[in-house]
N, C-alpha and C positions, 0 to 999 in steps of 0.2 A: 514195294521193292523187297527182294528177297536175294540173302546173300548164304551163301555156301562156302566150306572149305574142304579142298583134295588132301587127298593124302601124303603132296608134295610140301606140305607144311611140314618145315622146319622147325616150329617149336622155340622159335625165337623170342613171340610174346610179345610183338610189338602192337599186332591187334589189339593183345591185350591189357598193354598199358592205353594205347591213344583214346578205345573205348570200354571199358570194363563190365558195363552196362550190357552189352552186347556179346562181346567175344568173353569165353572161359577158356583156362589150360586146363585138357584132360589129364593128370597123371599117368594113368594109367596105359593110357592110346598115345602119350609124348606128344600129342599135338592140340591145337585151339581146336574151340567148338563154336558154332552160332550157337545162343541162348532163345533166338527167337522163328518162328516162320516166316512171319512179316514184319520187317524192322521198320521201330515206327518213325512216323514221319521226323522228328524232332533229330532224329540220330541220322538220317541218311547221310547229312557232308561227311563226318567225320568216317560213316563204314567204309563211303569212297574214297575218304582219304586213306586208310587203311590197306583198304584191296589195291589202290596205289603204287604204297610205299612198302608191301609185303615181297618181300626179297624173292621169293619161292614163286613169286604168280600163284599162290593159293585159294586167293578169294576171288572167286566168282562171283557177281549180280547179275543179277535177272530185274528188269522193269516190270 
């Protein structure tokens, strides 16, 4: 699985609390980053839960 974020990130950081592992906040770019190419299997529920509950529709997965 592989998840991505647009640049319609809001910068709210909820990615980034639910998975920290995973999502970073750029400073610089004000918005989250994936940390990974392929999110490993142990994290998948929570990055869907994430791409979910991300206000913006930011996160994308890809199977």
């Amino acid at each position: 699985m592989k998840a991505t974020i647009s640049k319609s990130c809001m910068g709210d950081r909820n990615c980034n609390k639910l998975c920290p592992e995973v999502f970073e906040y750029n400073e610089d770019q004000l918005l989250s980053i994936v940390k990974f190419d392929e999110i490993p299997k142990h994290l998948e529920a929570v990055v869907r839960r994430a791409a979910a509950e991300c206000g913006a529709d930011a996160i994308t997965i890809e199977e």
